[in-house]
C-alpha positions as a printed Julia matrix, in Angstrom:
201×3 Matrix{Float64}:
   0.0    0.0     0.0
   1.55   3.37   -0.88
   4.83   2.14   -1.92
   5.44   4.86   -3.78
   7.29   2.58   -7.26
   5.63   0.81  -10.01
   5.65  -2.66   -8.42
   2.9   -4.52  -10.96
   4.6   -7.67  -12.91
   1.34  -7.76  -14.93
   2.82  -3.71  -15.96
   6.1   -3.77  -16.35
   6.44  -1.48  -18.92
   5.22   1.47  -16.64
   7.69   4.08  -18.6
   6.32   3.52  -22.23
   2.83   3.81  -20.63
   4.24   7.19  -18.94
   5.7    8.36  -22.26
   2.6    7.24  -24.37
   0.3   10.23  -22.08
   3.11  12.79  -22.68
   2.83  12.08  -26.61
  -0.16  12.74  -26.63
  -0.23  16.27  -25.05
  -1.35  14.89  -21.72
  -0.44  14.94  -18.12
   0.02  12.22  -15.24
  -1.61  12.91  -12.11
  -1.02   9.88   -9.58
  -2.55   8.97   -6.36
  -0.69   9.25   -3.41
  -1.14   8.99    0.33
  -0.34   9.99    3.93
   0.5    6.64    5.2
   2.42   3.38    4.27
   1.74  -0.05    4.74
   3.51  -2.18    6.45
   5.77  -4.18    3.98
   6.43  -1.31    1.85
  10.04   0.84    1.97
   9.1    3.96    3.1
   7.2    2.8     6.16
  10.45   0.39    7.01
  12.78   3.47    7.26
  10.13   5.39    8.74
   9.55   3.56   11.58
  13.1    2.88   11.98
  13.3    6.34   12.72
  10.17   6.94   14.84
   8.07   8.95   12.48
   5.02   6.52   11.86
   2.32   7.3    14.19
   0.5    4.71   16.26
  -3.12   5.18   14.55
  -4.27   2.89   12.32
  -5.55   4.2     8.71
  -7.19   3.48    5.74
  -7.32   0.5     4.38
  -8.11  -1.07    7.6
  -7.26  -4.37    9.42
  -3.47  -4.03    7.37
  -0.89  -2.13    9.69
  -1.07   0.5     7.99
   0.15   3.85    9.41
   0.35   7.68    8.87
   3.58   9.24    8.86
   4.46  12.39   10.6
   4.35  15.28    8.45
   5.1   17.49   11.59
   9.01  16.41   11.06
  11.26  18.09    8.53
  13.31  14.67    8.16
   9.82  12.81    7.78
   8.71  15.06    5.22
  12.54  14.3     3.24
  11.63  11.04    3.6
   8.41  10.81    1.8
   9.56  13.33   -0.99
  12.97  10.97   -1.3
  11.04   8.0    -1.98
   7.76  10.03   -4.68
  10.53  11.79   -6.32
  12.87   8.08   -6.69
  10.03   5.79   -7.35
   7.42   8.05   -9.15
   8.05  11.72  -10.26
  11.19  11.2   -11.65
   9.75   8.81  -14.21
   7.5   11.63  -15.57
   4.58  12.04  -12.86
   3.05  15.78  -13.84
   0.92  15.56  -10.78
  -0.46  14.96   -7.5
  -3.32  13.47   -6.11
  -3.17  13.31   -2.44
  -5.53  11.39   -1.02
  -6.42  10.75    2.64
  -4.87  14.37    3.78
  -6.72  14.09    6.99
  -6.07  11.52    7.55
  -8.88   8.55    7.66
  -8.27   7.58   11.43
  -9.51   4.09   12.78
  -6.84   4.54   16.26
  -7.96   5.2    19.72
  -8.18   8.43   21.32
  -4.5    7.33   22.94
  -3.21   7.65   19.7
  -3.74  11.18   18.93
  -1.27  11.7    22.07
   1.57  10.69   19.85
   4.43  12.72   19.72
   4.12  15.33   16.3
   6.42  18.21   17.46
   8.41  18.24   20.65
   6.06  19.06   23.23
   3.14  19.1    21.22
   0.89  16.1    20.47
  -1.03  15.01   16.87
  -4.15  15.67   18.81
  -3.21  19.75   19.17
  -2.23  19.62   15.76
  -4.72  17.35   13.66
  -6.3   20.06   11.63
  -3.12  21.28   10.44
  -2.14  17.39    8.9
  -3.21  18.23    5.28
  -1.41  21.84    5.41
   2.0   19.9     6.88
   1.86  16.93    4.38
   0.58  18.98    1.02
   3.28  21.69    1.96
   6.39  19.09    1.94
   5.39  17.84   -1.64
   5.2   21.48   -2.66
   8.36  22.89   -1.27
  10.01  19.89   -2.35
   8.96  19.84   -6.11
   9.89  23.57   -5.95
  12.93  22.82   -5.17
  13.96  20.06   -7.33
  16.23  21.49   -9.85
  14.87  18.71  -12.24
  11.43  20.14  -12.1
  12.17  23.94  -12.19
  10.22  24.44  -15.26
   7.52  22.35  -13.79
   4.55  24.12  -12.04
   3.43  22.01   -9.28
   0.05  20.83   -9.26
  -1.38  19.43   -6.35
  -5.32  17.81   -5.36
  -5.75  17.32   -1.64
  -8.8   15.63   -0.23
  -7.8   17.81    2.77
  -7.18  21.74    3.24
  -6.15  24.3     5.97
  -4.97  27.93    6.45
  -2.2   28.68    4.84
  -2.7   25.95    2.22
  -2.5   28.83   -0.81
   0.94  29.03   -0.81
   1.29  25.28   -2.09
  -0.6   25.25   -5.41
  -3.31  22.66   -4.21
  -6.49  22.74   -5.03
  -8.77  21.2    -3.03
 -12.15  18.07   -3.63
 -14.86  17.33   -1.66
 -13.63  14.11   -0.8
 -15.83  10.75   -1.33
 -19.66  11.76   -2.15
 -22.85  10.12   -3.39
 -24.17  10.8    -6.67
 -27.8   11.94   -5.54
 -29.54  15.09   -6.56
 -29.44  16.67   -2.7
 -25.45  16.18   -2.6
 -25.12  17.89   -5.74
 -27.09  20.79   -4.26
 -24.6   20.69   -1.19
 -21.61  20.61   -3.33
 -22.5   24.1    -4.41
 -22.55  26.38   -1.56
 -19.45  24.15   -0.13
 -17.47  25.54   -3.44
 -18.61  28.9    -2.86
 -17.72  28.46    0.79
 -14.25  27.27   -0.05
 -13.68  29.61   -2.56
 -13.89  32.58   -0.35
 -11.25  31.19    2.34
  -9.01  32.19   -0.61
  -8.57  28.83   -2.3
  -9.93  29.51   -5.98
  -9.97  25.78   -7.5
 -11.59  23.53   -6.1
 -13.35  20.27   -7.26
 -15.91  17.79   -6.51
 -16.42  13.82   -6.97
């Protein structure tokens, strides 16, 4: 879950795939997440260094964990392994997914640890600003991708989150007639907190 490289023996020619969009005019957007599971790379040298948090998350019942977007050297870590495994390959895009994050824990969980002297609990809200934000100052900062505009879809947003060229979805909705009507004053709403694009399911 999440590992972040084109693992798929039944795809194994991921690159021509990746090369096929761009000749046609197109860009890659690809689906990413907050959390790893449990047998994948990035959660093996993140928990080696403390920066999984206890919680369990989406999918459930599979060890898998959030990471700790709070930490510098956690956010290095997840932009080491998208930029190794994925963008380097010719990912235009992301999709971040989960920028809450889902959370199936206890209430003992959101005591972890996020910033020293400060737990996740005092700093949920601000998960999808701290995660989106390392993907955006890193791609900025890749020399590789300085004539790259970085495009970012969060599921999540918070203050501050204009400064990281995400846009921001409604997350996972029905498709009745009374949600529709919903989804229209929420992208007014949004819209006014200063956060122009905005999408819906």
């Amino acid at each position: 879950w999440n590992a972040m490289e084109f693992l798929n023996p039944e795809y194994p020619n991921y690159q021509q795939r990746i090369d096929f969009v761009h000749q046609q005019n197109a860009k890659l957007m690809i689906s990413l997440w907050a959390n790893f599971g449990p047998s994948t790379k990035p959660f093996a040298t993140l928990k080696e260094k403390g920066l999984l948090f206890t919680a369990e998350t989406w999918p459930t019942g599979a060890g898998v964990k959030p990471y700790n977007p709070y930490s510098a050297e956690a956010r290095d870590i997840y932009w080491s392994y998208l930029w190794n495994g994925l963008v380097n390959k010719g990912i235009d895009a992301y999709w971040m997914d989960s920028t809450e994050p889902d959370f199936f824990g206890t209430e003992s969980d959101k005591d972890n640890v996020a910033l020293p002297g400060q737990t996740w609990r005092s700093l949920r809200n601000a998960f999808p600003l701290a995660t989106v934000q390392g993907v955006s100052q890193h791609h900025r900062a890749q020399s590789e991708l300085a004539d790259r505009r970085v495009s970012i879809m969060t599921r999540s947003g918070y203050l501050g989150m204009q400064r990281t060229g995400a846009y921001v979805w409604s997350a996972d909705i029905n498709a009745r007639w009374d949600v529709l009507r919903a989804q229209i004053p929420a992208a007014c709403n949004l819209s006014e907190s200063g956060l122009p694009y905005w999408n819906s399911d």
